[in-house]
DSSP file (Angstrom, degrees, kcal/mol; ACC not computed):
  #  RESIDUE AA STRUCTURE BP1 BP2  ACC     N-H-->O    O-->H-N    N-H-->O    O-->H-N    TCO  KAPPA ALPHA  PHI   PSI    X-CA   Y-CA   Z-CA
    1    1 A X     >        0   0    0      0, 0.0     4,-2.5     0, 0.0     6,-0.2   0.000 360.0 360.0 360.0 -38.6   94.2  158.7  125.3
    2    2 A X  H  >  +     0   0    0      1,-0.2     4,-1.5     2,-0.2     6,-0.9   0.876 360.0  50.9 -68.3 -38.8   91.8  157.6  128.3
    3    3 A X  H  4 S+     0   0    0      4,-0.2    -1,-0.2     2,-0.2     7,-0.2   0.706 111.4  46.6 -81.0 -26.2   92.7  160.4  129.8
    4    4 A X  H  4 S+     0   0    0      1,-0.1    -2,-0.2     2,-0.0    -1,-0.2   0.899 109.5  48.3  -2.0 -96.0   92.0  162.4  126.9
    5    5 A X  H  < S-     0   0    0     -4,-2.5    -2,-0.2     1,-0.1    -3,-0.2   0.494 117.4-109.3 -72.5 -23.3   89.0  161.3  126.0
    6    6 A X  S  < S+     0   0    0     -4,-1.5    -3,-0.2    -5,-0.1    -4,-0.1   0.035  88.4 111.5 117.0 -23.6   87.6  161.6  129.9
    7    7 A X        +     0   0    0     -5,-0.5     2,-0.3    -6,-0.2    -4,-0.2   0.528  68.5  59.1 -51.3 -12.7   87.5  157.9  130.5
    8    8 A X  S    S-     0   0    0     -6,-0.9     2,-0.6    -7,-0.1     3,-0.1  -0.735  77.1-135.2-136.5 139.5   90.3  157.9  133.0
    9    9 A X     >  -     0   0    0     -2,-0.3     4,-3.0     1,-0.2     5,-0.3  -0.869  21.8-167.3-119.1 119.8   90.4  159.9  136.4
   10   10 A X  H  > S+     0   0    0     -2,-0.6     4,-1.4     1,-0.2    -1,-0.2   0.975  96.4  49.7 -56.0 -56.0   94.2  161.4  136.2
   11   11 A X  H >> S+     0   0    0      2,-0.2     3,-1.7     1,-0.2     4,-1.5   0.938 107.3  57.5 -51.2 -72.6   93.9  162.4  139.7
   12   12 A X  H 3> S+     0   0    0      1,-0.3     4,-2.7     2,-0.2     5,-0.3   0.906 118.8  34.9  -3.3 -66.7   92.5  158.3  140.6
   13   13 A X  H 3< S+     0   0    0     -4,-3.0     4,-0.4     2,-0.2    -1,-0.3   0.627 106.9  57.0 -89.2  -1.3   95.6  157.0  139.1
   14   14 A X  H XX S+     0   0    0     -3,-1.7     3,-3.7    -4,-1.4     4,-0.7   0.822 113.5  52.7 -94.4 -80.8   98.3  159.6  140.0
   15   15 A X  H 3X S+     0   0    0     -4,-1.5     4,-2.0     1,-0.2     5,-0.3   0.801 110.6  48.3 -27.7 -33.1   96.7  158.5  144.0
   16   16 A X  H 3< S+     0   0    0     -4,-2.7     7,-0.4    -5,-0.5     4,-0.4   0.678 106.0  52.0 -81.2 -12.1   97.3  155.0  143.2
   17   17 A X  H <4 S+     0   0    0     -3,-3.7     5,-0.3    -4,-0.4     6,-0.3   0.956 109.5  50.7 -49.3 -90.4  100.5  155.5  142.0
   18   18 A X  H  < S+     0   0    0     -4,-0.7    -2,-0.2     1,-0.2    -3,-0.1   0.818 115.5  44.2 -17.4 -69.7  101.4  157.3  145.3
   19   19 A X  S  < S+     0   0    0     -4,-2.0     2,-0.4     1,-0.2    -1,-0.2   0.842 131.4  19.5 -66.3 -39.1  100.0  154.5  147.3
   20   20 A X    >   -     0   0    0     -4,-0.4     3,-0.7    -5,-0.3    -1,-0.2  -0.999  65.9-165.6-135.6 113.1  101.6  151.5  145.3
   21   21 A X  T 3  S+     0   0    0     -2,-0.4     3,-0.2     1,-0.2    -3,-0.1   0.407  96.3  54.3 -84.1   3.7  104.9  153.0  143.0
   22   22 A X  T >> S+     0   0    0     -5,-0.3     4,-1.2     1,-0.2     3,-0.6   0.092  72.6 114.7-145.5  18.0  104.3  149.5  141.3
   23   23 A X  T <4 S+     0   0    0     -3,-0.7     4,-0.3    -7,-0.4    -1,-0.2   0.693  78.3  45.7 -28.3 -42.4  100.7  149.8  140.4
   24   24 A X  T >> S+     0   0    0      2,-0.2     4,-1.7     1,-0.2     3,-1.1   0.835 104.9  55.5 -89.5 -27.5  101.2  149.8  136.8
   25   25 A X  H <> S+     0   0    0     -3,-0.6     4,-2.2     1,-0.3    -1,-0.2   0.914 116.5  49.1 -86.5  -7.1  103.7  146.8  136.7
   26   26 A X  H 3X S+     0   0    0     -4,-1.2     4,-0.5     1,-0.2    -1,-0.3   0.509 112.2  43.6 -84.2   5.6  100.1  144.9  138.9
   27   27 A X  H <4 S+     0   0    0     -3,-1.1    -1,-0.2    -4,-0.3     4,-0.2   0.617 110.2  57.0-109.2   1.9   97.7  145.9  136.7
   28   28 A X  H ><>S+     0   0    0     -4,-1.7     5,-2.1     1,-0.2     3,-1.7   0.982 114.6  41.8 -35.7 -74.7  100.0  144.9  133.9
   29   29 A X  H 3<5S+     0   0    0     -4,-2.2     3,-0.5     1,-0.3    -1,-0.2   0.565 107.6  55.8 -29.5 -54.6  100.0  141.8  135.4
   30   30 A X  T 3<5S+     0   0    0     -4,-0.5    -1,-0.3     1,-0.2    -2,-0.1   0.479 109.5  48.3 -83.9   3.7   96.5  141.3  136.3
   31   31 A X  T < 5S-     0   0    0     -3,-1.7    -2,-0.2    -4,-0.2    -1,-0.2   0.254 118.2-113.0-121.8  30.8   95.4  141.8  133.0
   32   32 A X  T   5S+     0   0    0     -3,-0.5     2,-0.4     1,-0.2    -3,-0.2   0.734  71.6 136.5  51.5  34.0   98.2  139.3  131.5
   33   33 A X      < -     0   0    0     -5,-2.1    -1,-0.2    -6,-0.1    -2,-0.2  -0.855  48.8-135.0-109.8 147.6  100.0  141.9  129.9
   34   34 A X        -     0   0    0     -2,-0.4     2,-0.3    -6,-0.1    18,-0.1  -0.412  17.2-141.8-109.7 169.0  104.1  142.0  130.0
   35   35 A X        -     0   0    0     17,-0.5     2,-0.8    -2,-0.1   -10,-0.0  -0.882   6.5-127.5-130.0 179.8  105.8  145.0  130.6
   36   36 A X        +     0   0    0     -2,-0.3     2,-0.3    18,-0.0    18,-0.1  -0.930  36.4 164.8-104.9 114.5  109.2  146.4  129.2
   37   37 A X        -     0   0    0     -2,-0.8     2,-0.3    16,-0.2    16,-0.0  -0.673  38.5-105.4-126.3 168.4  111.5  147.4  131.8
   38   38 A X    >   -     0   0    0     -2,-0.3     3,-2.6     1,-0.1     4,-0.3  -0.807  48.2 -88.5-104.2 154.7  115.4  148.1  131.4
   39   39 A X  T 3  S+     0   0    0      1,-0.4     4,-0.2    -2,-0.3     3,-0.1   0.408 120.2  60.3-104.6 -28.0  118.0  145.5  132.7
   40   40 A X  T 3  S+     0   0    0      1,-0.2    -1,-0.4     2,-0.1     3,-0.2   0.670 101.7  47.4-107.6   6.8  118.1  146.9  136.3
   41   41 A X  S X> S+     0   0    0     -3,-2.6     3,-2.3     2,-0.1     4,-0.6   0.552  85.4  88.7 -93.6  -4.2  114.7  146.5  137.2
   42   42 A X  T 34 S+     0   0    0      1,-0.4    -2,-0.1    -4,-0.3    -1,-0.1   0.651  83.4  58.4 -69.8  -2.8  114.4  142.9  136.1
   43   43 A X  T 34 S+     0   0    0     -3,-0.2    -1,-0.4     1,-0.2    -2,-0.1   0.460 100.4  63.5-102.4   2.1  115.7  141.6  139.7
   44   44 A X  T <4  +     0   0    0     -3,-2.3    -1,-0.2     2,-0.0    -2,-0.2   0.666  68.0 137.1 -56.6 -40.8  112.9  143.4  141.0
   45   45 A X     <  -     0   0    0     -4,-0.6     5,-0.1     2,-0.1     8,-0.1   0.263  66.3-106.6  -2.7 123.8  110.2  141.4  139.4
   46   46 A X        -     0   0    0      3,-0.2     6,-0.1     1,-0.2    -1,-0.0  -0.351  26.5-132.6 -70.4 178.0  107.3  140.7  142.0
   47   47 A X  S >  S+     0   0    0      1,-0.2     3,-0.6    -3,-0.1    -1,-0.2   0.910  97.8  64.7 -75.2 -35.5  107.7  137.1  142.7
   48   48 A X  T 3  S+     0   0    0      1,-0.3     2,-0.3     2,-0.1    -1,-0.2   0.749 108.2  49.1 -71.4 -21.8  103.7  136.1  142.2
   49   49 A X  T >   +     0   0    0      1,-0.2     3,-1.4     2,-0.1    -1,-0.3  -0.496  59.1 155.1-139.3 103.2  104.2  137.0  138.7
   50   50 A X  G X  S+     0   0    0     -3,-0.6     3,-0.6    -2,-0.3     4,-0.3   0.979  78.6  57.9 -42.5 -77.5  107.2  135.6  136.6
   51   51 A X  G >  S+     0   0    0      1,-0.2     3,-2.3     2,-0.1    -1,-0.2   0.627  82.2  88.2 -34.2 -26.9  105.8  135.9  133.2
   52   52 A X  G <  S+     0   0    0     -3,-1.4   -17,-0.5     1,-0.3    -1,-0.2   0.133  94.9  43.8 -87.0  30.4  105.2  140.2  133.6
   53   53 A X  G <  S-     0   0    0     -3,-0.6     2,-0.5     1,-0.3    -1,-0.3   0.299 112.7-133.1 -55.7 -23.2  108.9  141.0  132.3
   54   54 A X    <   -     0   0    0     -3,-2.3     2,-0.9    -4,-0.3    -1,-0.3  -0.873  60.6 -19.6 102.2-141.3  108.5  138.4  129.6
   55   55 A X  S    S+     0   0    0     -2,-0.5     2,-0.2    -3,-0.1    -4,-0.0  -0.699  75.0 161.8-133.0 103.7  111.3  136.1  129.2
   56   56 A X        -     0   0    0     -2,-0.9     2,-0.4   -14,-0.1    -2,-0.1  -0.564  22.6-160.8 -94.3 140.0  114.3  137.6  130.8
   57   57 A X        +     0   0    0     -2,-0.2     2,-0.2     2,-0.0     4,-0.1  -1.000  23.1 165.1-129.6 131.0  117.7  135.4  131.8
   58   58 A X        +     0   0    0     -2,-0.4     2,-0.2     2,-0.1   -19,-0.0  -0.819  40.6  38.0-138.0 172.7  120.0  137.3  134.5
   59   59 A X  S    S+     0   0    0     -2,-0.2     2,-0.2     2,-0.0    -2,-0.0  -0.456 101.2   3.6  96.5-173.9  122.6  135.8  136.5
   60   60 A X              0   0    0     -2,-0.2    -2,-0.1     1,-0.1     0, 0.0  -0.461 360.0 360.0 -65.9 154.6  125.0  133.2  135.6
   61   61 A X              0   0    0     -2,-0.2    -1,-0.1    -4,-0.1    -2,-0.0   0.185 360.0 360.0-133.9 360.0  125.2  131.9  132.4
């Protein structure tokens, strides 16, 4: 829709992307929003922000 609508520079974000492949899950992050990821990125998580899968348990049990 931002991009749509003109609000958004496609081009911006596709270069930020590029530069950082894990832009989206830090501006998730910085704007305290969680993100939904599938079961094999969750060991990826950066460390500096726990919370942005939500609350995931992996591991032992």
């Amino acid at each position: 829709r931002l991009i749509e609508a003109g609000d958004a520079d496609f081009v911006a974000m596709a270069r930020a992307m590029l530069y950082d492949p894990r832009w989206p899950w830090h501006a998730a992050a910085e704007l305290g929003a969680q993100v939904t990821a599938p079961p094999q990125y969750w060991r990826s998580q950066p460390r500096e922000h726990k919370a942005l899968f939500g609350d995931i348990a992996f591991g032992q049990r």
